[in-house]
C-alpha positions as CSV (number, residue, x, y, z in Angstrom):
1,X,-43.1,-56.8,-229.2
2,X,-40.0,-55.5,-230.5
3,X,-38.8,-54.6,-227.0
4,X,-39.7,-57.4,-225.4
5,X,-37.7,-60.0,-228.0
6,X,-35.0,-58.1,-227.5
7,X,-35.0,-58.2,-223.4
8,X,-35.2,-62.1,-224.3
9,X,-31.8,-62.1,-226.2
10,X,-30.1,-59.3,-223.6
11,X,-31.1,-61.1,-220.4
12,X,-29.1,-64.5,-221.2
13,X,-26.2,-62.7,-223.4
14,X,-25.5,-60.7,-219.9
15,X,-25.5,-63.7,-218.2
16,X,-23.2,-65.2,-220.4
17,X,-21.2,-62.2,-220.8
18,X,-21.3,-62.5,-216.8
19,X,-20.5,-65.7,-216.4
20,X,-17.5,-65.5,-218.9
21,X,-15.6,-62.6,-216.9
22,X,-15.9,-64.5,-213.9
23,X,-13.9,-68.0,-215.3
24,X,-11.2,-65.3,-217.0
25,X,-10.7,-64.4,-213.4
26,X,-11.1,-67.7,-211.8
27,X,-8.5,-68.8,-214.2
28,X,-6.1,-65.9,-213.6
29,X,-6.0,-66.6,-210.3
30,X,-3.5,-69.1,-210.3
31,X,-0.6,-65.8,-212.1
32,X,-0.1,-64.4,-208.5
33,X,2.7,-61.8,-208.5
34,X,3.4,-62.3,-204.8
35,X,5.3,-58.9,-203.2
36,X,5.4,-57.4,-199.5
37,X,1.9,-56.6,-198.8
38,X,0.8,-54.8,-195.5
39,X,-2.8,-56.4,-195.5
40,X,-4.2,-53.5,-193.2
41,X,-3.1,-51.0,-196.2
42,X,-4.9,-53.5,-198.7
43,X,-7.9,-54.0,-195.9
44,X,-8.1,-50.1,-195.5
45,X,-8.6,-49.3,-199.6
46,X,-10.9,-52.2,-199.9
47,X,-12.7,-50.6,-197.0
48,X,-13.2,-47.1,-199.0
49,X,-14.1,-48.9,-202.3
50,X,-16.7,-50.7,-200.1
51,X,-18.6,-48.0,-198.6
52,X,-19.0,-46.1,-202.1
53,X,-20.4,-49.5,-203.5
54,X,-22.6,-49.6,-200.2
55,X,-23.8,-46.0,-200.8
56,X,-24.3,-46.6,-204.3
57,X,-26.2,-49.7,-203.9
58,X,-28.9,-48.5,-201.0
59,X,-28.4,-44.8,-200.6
60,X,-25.8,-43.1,-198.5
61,X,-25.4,-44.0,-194.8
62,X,-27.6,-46.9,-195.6
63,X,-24.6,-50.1,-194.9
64,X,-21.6,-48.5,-192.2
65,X,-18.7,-50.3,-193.7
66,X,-16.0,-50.2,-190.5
67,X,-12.2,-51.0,-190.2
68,X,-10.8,-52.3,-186.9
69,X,-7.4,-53.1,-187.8
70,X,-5.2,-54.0,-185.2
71,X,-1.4,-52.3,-184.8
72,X,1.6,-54.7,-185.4
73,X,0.5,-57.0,-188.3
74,X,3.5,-57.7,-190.0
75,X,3.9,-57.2,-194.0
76,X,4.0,-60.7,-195.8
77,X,4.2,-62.0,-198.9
78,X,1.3,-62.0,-200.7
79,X,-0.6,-61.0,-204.4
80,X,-2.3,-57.8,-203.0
81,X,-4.4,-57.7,-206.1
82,X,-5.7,-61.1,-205.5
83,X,-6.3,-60.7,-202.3
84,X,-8.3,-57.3,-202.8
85,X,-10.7,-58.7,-205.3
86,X,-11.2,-61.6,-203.0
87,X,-12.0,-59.6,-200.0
88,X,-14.1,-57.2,-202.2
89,X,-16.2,-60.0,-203.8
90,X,-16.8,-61.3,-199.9
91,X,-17.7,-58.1,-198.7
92,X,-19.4,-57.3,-201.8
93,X,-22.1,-60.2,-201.2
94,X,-22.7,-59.3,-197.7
95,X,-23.1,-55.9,-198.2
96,X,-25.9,-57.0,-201.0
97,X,-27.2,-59.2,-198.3
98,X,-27.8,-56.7,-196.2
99,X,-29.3,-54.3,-198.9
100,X,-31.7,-57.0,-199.5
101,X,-32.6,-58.1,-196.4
102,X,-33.0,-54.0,-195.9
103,X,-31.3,-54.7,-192.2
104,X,-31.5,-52.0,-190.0
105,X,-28.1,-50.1,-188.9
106,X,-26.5,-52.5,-191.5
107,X,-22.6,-52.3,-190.6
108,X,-20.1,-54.3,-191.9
109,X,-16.6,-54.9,-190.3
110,X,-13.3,-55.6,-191.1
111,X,-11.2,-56.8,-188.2
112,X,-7.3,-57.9,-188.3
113,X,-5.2,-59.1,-185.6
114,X,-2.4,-61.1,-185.5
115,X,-2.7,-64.9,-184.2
116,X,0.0,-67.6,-184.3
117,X,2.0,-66.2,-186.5
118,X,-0.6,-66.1,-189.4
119,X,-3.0,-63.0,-189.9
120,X,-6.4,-63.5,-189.1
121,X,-9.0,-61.4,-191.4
122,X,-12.3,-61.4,-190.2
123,X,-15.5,-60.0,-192.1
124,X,-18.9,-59.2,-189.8
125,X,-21.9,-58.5,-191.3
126,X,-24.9,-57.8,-188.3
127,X,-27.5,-59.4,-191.1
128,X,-30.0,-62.0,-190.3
129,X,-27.5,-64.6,-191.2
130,X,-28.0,-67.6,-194.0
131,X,-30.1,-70.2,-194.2
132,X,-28.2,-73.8,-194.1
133,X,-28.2,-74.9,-197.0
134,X,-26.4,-71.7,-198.4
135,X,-24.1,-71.8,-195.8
136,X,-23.4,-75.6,-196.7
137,X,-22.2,-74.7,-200.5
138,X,-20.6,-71.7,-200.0
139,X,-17.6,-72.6,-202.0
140,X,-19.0,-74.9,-204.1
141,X,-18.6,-73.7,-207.6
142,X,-21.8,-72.6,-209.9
143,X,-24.1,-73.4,-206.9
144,X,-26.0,-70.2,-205.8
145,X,-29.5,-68.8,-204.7
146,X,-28.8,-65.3,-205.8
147,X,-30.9,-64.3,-208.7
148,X,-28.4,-63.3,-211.6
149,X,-25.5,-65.2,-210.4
150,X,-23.3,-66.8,-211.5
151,X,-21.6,-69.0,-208.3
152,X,-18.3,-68.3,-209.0
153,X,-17.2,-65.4,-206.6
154,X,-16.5,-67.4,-203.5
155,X,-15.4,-70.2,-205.0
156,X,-12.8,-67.7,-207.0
157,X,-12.2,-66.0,-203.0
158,X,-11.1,-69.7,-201.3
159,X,-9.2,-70.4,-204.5
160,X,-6.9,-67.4,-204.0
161,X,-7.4,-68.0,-200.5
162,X,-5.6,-71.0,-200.8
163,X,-3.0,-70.0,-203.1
164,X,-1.3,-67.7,-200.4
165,X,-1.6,-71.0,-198.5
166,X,-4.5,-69.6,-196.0
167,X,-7.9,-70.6,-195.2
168,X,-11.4,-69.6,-195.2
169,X,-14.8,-70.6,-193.2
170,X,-18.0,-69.1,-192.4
171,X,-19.9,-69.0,-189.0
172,X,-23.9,-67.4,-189.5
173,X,-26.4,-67.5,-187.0
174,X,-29.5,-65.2,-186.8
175,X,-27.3,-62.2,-185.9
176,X,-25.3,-61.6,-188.6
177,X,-22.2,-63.8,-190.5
178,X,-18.9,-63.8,-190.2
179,X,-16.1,-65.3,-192.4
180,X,-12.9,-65.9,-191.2
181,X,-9.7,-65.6,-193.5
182,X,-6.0,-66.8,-191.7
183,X,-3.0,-66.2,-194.0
């Protein structure tokens, strides 16, 4: 009985606890030290940090997490710890997506190129996509399906997103999802 009053009191205190780390960082988003950034460098760390949390989530070799960064993308100014955490909480949710969804040759891609003048970030997962009203609220703060969250990680990526004066949107169809970042 013991045990089970205190997994009562645990559950909601990490939930709290949870849910206050993520408004510290939703609120330190807007102190950006802005610095020449090569986003491929930035895109190619994320990449490594990414595949260890894939391994470590459903086994090794379980989620392929692949870069495909192309030559010439200029260095601009941007918050390159900002930007990390954004792209690794983006990644980070598809890569649980595909965990969950146990999707076969899970792979996840990270493609640059240059378009316009502005960088164009793209992040592929080959999942079975989301459902619409997911895909409706996506930035919508404190509005989620995922059990033990909190809805504050995407709304914390377009925030950053925006700060380096860039955008963010989401195409997801029944092969996979795609989010496309221009900076």
């Amino acid at each position: 009985d013991i045990m089970e009053d205190v997994k009562l009191i645990m559950e909601p205190a990490e939930a709290g606890s949870k849910l206050a780390v993520e408004y510290l960082q939703f609120t330190k988003v807007y102190n950006c030290s802005f610095e020449a950034t090569a986003i491929n460098d930035l895109l190619t760390a994320t990449a490594r940090d990414l595949q260890v949390f894939g391994d470590e989530l459903g086994g090794a070799g379980t989620i392929t997490v692949v870069t495909e960064l192309a030559d010439g993308i200029p260095s601009r100014e941007l918050d390159p710890d900002k930007l990390r955490m954004a792209f690794f909480n983006l990644c980070k949710n598809a890569i649980e997506a595909l965990n969950e969804f146990k999707t076969e040759n899970a792979c996840l891609t990270l493609r640059t190129r240059e378009d316009k003048r502005l960088t164009r970030i793209e992040v592929i997962d080959n999942g079975p996509g989301m459902p619409e009203e997911i895909a409706n609220n996506l930035f919508t703060a404190f509005k989620t399906k995922k059990e033990g969250g909190t809805g504050l990680g995407l709304t914390i990526c377009k925030k950053i997103i925006d700060i380096h004066g860039g955008n963010i949107r989401c195409e997801t169809g029944k092969d996979g999802t795609k989010f496309i970042v221009e900076i």
